[in-house]
C-alpha positions as CSV (number, residue, x, y, z in Angstrom):
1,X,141.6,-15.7,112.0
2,X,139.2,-17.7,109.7
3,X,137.1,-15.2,108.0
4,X,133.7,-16.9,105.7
5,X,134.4,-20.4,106.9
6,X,130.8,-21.0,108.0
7,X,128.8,-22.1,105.2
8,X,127.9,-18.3,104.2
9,X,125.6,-18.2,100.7
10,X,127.5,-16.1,97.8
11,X,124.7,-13.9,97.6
12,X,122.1,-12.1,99.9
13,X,119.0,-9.7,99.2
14,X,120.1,-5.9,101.2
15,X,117.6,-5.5,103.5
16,X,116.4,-1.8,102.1
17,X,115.8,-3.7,98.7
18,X,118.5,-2.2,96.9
19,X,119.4,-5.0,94.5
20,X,121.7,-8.4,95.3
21,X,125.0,-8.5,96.9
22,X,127.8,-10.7,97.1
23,X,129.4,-12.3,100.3
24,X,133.4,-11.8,99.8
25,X,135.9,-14.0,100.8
26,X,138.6,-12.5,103.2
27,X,141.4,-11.7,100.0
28,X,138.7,-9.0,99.6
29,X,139.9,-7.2,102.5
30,X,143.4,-6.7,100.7
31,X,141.8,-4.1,98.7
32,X,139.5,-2.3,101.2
33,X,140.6,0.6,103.4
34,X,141.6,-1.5,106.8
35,X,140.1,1.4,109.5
36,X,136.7,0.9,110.4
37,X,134.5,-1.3,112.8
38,X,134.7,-5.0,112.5
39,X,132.1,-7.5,113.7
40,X,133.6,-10.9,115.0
41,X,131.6,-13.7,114.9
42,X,132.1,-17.4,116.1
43,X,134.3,-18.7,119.2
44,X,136.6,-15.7,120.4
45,X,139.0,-17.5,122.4
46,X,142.1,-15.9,120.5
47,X,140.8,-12.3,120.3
48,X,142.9,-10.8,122.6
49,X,145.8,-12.0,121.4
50,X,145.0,-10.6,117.5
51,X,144.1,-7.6,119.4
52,X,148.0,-7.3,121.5
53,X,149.6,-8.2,118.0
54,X,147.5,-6.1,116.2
55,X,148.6,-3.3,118.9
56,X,152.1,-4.1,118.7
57,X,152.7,-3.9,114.9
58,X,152.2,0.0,115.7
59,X,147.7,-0.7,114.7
60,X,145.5,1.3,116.7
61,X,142.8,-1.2,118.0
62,X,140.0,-0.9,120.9
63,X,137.6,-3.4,121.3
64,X,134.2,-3.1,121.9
65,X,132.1,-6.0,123.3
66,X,128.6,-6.1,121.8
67,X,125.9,-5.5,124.0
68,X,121.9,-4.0,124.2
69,X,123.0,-0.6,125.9
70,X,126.2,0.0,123.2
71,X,123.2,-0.6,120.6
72,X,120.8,1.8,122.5
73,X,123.4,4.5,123.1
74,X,124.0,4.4,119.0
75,X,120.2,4.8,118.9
76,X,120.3,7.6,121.1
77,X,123.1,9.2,119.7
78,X,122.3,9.1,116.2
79,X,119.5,11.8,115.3
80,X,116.9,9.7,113.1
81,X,116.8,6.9,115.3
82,X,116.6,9.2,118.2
83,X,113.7,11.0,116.9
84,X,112.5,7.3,116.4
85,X,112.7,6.2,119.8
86,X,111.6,10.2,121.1
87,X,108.3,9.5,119.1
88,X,107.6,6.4,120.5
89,X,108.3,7.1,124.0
90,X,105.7,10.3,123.1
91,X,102.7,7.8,121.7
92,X,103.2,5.6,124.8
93,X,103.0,8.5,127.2
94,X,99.8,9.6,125.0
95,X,98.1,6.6,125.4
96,X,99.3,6.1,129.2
97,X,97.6,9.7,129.6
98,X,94.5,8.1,127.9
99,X,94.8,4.4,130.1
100,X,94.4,6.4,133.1
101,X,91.4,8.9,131.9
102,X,89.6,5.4,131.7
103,X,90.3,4.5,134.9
104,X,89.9,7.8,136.6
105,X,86.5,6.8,138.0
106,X,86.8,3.3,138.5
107,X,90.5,4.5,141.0
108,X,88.4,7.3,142.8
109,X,85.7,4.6,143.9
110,X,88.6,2.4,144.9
111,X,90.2,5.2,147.0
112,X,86.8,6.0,148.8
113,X,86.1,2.5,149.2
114,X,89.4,1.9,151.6
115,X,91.2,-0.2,149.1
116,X,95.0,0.0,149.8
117,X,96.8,2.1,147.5
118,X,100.4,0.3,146.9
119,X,97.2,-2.3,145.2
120,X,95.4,0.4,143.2
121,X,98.9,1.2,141.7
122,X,99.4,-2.1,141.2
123,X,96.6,-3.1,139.4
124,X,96.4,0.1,137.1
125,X,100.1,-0.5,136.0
126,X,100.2,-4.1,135.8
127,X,97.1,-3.4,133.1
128,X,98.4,-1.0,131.6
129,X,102.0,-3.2,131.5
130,X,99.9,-5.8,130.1
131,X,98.5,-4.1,127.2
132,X,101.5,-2.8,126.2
133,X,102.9,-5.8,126.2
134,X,100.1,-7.6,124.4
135,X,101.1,-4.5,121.8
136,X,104.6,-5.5,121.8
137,X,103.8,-9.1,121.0
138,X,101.8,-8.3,117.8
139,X,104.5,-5.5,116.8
140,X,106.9,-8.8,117.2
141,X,104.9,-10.8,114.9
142,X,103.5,-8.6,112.1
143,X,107.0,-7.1,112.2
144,X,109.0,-10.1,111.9
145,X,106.4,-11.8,109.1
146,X,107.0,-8.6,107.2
147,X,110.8,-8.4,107.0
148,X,111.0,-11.8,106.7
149,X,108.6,-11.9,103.6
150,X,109.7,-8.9,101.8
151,X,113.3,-8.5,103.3
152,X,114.6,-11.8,103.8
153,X,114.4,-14.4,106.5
154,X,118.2,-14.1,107.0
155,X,117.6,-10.8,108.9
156,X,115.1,-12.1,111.5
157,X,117.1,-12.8,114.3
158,X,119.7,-9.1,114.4
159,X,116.1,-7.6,113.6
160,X,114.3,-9.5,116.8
161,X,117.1,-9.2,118.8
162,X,117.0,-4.6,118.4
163,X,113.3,-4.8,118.5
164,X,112.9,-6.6,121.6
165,X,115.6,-4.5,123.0
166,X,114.0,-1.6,122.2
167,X,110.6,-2.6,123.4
168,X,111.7,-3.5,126.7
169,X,113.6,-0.5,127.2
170,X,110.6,1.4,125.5
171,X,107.7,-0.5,128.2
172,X,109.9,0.3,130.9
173,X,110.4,4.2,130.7
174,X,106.5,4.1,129.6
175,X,105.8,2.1,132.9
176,X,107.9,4.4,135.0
177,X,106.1,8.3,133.3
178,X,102.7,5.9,133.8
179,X,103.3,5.7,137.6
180,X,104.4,9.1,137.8
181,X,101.6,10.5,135.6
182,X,99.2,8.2,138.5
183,X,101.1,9.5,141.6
184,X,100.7,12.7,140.4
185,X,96.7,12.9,139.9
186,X,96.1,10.7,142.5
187,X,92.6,12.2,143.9
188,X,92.4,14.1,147.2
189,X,90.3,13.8,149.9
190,X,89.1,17.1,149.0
191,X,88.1,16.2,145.7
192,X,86.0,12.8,146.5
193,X,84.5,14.7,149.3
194,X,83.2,17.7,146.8
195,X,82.3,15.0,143.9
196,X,84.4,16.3,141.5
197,X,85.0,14.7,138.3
198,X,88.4,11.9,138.8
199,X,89.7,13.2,135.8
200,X,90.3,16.3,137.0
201,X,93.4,15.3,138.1
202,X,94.5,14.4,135.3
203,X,94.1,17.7,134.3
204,X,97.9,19.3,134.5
205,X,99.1,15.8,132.9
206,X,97.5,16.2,129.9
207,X,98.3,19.7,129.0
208,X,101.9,18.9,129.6
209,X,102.0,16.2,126.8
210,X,99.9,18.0,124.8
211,X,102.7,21.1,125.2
212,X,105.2,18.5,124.5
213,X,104.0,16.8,121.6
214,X,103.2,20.0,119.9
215,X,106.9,20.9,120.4
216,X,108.2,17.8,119.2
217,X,106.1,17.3,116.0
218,X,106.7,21.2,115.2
219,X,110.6,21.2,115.8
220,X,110.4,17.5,113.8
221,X,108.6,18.5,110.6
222,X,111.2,20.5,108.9
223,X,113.8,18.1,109.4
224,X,111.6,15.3,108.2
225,X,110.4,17.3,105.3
226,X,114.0,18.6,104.2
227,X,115.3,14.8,104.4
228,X,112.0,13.6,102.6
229,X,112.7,15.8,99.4
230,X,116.3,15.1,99.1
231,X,115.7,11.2,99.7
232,X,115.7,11.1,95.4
233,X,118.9,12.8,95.4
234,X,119.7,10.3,98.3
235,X,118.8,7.3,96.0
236,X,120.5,8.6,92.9
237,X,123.7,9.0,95.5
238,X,123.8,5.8,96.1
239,X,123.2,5.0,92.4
240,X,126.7,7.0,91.7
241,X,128.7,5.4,94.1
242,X,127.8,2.1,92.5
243,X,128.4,3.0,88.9
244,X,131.9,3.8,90.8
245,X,131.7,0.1,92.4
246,X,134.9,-1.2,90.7
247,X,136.9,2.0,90.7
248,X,140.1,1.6,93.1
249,X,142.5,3.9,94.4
250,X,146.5,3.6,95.0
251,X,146.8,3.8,99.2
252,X,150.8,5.1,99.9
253,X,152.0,3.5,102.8
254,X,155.0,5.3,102.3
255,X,157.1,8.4,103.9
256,X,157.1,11.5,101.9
257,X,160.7,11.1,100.9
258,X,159.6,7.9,98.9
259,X,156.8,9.3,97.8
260,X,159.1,11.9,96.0
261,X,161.3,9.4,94.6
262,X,158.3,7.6,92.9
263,X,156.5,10.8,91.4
264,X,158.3,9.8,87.5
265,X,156.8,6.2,88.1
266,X,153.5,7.3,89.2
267,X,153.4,9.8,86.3
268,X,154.2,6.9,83.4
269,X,151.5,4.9,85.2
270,X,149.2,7.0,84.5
271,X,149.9,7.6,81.1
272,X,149.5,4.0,80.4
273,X,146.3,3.5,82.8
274,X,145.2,6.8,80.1
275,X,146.3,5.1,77.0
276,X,144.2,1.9,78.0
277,X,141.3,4.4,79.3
278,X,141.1,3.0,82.3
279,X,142.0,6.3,84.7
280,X,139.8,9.1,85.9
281,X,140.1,12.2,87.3
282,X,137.9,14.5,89.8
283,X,139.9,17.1,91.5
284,X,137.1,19.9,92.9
285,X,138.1,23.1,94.5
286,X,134.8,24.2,96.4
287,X,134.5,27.9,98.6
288,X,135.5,26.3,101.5
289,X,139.0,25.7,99.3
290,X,138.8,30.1,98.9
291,X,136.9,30.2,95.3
292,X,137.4,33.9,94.2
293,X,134.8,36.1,95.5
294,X,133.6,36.5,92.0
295,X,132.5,33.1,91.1
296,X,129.1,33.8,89.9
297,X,126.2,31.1,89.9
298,X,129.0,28.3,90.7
299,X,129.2,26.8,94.2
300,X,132.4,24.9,93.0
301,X,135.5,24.2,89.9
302,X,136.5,21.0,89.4
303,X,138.9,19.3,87.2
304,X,138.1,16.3,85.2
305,X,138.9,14.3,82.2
306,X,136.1,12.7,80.0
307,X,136.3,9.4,81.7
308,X,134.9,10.5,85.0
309,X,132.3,12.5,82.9
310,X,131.5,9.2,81.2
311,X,131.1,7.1,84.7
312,X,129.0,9.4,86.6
313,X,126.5,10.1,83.8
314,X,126.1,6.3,82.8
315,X,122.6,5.5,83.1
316,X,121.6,9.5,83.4
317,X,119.2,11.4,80.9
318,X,121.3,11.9,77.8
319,X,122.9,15.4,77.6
320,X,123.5,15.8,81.9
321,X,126.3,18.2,80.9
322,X,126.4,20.8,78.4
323,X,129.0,23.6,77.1
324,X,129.6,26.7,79.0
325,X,129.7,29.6,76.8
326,X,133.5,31.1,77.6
327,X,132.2,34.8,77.6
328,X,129.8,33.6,80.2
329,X,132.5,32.5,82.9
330,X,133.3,34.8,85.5
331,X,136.5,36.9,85.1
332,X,137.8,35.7,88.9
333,X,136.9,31.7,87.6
334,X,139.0,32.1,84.2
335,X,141.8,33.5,86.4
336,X,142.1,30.7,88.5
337,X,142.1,28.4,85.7
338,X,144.8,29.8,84.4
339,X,146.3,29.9,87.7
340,X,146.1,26.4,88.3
341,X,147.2,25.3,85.2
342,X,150.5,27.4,85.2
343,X,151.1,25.6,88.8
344,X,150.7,21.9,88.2
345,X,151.0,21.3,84.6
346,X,153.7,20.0,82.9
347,X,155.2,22.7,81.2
348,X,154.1,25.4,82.8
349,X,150.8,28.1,81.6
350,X,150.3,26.4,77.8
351,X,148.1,28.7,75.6
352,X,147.6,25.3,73.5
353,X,146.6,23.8,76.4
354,X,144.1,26.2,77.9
355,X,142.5,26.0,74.6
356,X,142.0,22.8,74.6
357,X,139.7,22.9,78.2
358,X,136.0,22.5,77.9
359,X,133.9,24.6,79.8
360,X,130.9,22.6,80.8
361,X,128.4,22.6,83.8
362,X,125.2,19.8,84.4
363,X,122.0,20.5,82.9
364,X,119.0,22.1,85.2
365,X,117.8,19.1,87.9
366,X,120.7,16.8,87.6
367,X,123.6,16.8,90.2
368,X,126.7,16.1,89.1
369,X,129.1,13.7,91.5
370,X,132.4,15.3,91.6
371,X,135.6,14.2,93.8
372,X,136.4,17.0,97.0
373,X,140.0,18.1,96.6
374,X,142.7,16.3,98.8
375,X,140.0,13.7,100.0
376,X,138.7,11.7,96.3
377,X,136.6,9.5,99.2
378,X,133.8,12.2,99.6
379,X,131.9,13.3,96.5
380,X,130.1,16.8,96.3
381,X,127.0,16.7,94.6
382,X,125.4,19.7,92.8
383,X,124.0,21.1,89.6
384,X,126.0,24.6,90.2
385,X,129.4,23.5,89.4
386,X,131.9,24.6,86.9
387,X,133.4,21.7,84.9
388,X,136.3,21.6,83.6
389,X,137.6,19.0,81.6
390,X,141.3,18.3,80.6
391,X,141.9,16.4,77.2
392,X,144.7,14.3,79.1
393,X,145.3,13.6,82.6
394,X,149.2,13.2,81.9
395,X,149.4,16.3,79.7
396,X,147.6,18.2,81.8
397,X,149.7,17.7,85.6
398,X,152.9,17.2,86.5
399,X,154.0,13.9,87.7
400,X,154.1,15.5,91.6
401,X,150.4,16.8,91.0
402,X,150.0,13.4,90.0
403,X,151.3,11.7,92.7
404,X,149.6,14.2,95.0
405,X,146.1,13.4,93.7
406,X,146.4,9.5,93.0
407,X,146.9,9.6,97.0
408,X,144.1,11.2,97.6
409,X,141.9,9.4,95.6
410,X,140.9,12.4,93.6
411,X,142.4,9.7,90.6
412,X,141.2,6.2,90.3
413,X,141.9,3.4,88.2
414,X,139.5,0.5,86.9
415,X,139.8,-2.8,88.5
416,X,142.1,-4.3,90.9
417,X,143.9,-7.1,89.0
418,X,144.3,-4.0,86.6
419,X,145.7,-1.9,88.5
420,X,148.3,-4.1,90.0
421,X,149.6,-5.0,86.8
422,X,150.1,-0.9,85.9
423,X,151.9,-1.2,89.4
424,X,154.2,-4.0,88.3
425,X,154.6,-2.5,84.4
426,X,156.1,0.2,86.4
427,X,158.4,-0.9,88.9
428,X,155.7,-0.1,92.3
429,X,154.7,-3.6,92.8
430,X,156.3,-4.5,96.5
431,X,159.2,-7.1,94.8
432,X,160.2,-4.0,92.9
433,X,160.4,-1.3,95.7
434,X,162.4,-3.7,98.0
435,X,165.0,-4.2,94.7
436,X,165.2,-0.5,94.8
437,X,165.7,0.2,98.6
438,X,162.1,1.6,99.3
439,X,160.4,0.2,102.6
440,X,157.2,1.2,102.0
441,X,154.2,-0.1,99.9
442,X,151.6,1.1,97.2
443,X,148.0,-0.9,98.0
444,X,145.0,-0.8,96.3
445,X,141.6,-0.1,97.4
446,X,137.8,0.3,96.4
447,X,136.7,3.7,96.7
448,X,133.3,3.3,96.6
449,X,132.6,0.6,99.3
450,X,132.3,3.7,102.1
451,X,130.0,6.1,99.8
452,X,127.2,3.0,99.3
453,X,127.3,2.2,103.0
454,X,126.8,5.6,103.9
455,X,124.2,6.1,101.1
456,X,122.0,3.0,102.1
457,X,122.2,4.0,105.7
458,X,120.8,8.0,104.8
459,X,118.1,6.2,103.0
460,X,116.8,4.3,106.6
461,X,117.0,7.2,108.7
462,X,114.7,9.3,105.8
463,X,111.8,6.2,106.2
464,X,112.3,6.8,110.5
465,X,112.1,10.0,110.2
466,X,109.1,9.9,108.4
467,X,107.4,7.4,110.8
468,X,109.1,9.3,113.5
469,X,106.6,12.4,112.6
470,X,103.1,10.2,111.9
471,X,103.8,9.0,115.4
472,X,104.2,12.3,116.8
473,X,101.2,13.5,114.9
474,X,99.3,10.8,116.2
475,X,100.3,11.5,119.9
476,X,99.6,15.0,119.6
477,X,96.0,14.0,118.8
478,X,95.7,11.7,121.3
479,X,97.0,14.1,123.6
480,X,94.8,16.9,122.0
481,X,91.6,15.2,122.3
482,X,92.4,13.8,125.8
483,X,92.9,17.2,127.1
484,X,89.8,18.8,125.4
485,X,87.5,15.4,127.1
486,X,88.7,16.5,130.6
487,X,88.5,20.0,129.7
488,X,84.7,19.7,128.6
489,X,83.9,17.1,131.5
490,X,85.3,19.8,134.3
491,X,83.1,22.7,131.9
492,X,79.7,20.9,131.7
493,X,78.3,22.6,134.6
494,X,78.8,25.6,132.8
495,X,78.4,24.6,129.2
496,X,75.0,22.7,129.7
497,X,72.9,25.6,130.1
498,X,74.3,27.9,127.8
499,X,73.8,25.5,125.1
500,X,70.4,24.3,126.4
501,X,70.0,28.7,126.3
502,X,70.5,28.4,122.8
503,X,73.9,29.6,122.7
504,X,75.8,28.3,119.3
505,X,79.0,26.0,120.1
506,X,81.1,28.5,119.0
507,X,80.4,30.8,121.1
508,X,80.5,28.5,124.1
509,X,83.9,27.2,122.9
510,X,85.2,30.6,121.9
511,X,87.8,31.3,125.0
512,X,89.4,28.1,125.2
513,X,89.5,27.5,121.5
514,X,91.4,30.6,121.1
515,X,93.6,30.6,124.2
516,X,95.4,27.0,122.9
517,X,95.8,28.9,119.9
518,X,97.2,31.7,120.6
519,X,99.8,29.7,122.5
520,X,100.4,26.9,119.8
521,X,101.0,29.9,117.4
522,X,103.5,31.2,120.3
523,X,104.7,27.6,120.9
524,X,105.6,27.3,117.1
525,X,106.7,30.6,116.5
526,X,109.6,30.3,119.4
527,X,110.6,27.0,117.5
528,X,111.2,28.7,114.1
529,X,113.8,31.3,115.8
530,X,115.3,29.5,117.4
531,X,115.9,26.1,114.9
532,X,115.1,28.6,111.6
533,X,114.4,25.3,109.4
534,X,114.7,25.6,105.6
535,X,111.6,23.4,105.2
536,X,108.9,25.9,106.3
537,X,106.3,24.7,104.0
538,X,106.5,21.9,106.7
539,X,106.2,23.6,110.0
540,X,102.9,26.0,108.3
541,X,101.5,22.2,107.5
542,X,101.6,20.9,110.9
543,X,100.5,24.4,112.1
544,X,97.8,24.5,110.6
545,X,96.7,21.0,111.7
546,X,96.9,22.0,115.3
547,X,94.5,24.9,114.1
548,X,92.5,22.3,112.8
549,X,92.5,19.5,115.4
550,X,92.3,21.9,118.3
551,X,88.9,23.0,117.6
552,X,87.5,19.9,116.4
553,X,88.6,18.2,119.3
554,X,86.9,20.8,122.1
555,X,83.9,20.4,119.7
556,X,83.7,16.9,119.7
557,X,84.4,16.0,123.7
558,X,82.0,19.0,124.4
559,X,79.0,17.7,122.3
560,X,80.1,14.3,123.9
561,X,79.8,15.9,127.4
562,X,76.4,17.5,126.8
563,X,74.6,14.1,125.4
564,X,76.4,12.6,128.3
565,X,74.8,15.3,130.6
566,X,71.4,14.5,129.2
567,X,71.5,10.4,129.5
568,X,72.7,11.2,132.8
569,X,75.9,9.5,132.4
570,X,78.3,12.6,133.6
């Protein structure tokens, strides 16, 4: 199928801002790992049949057709755009809540008046429908200026075509908790006959949101929080993978009995790919390998040569390793060394050898990228680590280590044209195997092309996470304040002449006031045992706003209440 036939440009801005990249042509996908999600553009009238002779060459394929609901059920599926979408759907019932407090009075004149009420409904939604969608429409336009000012005008229609999406499916759900927020407080006859306020109704409405909102932005800040702090380690993630950008790995498409045969190949390979110092190595046993129980301070041991040390700290402060006194090494860690090396080295335990290991670990505040044993694809990032680095990769392992860790990635080569010459010095090019009665193949791949992906998508769902909680905030003020006006307008019977007594507001507001707090504090408290967050600096922050806003809020719509009292507008 033509791939990059379509007048593409070479090079594009990322959309997070993250530098320039390059548009490949389809020989790139030679040396890229072939599983994965594909995105087929263009006419698709042979589709199906790449897809049957994909299927019969023994390739697992499903397709997927592109559509709004597979997009909304990754949003809904995937937790920081859920809490997106959960915050937004929140806000919208807020504001619903706070549509129909204004039109409370203006509906209970309606409903004593006769009109019908299929057309009260009616009008209330279709206003509130229309100032949503006047919202929507400016969203669409500030929105789409923005991205395609500071983020490129290339990403205006896949970013108009989700946000509309959303916003429909957003305006409809909001349309559907409006009506049932209206059917629910609709006023009785009871109520018009015994002029009691409209709002009133309203009443049970808003102390649900406001129970829900507090939930939500409670249960949301320690999350948010946690992924705000780690977003620089996030960044300097993604920094690693691309200092690791042209770093490839051998893929064996081969059965284990020809993976045997080539272990003597591999191992010259790798001296030469040494010689040239174009070779790395990361091979990191972590607890969840079995560490010995007495492993210290360190969280991990991993195996490396001076090359990885030398691409992972480019760029870094100078000095982000340094020597590890050998007295200072846990008894159980220099055991397993020794251990290890009398397994997979060459010769067996070497006291020359050993001797030769440095003992280092990364300086305070910097976190060192190291390769996870048996899978090189996943780095583990941390500043407790035990390094320890070989003086050569060859000297060090045998050639079946060898093999065993070039296939998992855990040893990668510089560049692709490179590496395939190593692979032809050495007889493993695919000419050469055939010659030698071998019907698999060695590929080559970039390692890194997952990890940057991966990266630059954490770094999104940290900025929706963030506006995820500002909108819940916001809606639990809205809802807050809401709930205090009906509160105050259902109370002014009873607070107008204790203030006009001489009574002080907080002794007027002292009940309510502390009820809601009481069960915030109760409210919060049962979300703490039961989600135990590690950011509780967080959750004590948004606590103590509710202590704040709650108060001010009563104080405010009851000082509202009473000059309304005396203009004789309540």
């Amino acid at each position: 199928m033509a791939l990059n036939n379509e007048g593409f440009p070479k090079e594009f801005t990322w959309f997070g801002g993250e530098g320039t990249g390059k548009i490949v042509g389809k020989e790139r996908l030679a040396t890229s790992y072939p599983d994965g999600l594909y995105l087929v553009t263009g006419k698709e009238t042979h589709l199906n049949e790449l897809v049957n002779s994909l299927k019969q060459s023994g390739v697992k394929v499903s397709r997927t057709d592109a559509s709004i609901f597979r997009s909304l059920e990754f949003v809904v599926r995937e937790r920081g755009f859920a809490a997106a979408v959960v915050a937004a759907f929140a806000l919208i019932a807020a504001l619903a809540l706070f549509w129909l407090s204004l039109r409370a009075r203006g509906r209970a004149l309606r409903v004593l008046g006769g009109c019908p009420t299929v057309q009260i409904q009616m009008q209330d939604l279709s206003g509130f429908g229309g100032a949503l969608l006047l919202a929507a429409l400016v969203v669409v336009m500030v929105s789409a200026g923005y991205v395609g000012i500071f983020h490129g005008w290339m990403y205006i229609g896949a970013f108009l075509k989700a946000l509309v999406s959303l916003q429909v499916a957003i305006i409809g759900v909001s349309l559907f908790v409006a009506f049932v927020m209206s059917a629910s407080a609709w006023p009785s006859a009871t109520m018009l006959a015994t002029r009691q306020p409209a709002v009133k109704s309203l009443r049970v409405a808003a102390i649900v949101i406001q129970v829900l909102t507090f939930l939500l932005v409670v249960a949301a800040a320690g999350p948010a929080w946690s992924t705000y702090k780690h977003s620089s380690a996030m960044a300097a993630e993604m920094a690693q993978w691309k200092q690791l950008a042209d770093q490839v790995a051998i893929v064996f498409a081969t059965d284990v009995d020809e993976m045997d045969s080539l272990e003597p190949q591999i191992g010259k390979l790798v001296k030469e790919a040494e010689s040239r110092d174009k070779v790395a190595l990361s091979y990191t046993f972590t607890k969840e390998m079995g560490l010995p129980a007495d492993s210290g301070k360190y969280s991990a041991v991993s195996f490396v040569n001076q090359r990885w040390l030398d691409l992972v700290t480019k760029g870094a402060p100078q000095s982000a390793v340094k020597p590890v006194p050998y007295r200072s090494i846990p008894k159980g860690l220099i055991q397993m060394v020794r251990e290890e090396t009398k397994l997979l080295s060459r010769h067996g335990f070497s006291r020359e050898l050993f001797a030769q290991l440095q003992f280092m670990q990364p300086v305070k505040g910097f976190q060192l990228p190291v390769a996870q044993g048996g899978g090189g694809q996943s780095l583990h990032f941390a500043d407790d680590v035990l390094v320890v680095v070989v003086p050569s990769i060859y000297d060090a392992f045998n050639d079946s280590t060898l093999t065993s860790m070039a296939s998992t990635s855990n040893i990668v080569f510089t560049g692709v044209a490179a590496t395939q010459q190593l692979l032809k010095n050495h007889g493993l090019d695919v000419r050469a195997l055939r010659e030698h009665g071998i019907h698999g193949e060695l590929h080559i791949a970039y390692i890194a092309e997952d990890g940057i992906l991966q990266a630059q998508f954490a770094a999104n769902v940290v900025r929706l996470q963030s506006f995820a909680l500002i909108a819940l905030v916001v809606a639990f003020t809205v809802a807050t304040v809401i709930s205090a006006l009906i509160t105050a307008i259902l109370r002014a019977k009873h607070d107008f002449p204790l203030r006009l007594a001489g009574q002080s507001w907080a002794r007027i507001l002292w009940n309510r006031v502390v009820k809601e707090l009481l069960i915030g504090t109760g409210l919060a408290g049962i979300v703490v045992m039961l989600q135990r967050p590690d950011a509780m600096e967080a959750v004590l922050v948004i606590a103590v706003y509710g202590l704040l806003v709650v108060p001010l809020s009563h104080l405010f719509a009851t000082r509202y209440c009473f000059n309304g009292v005396i203009r004789r507008r309540i």
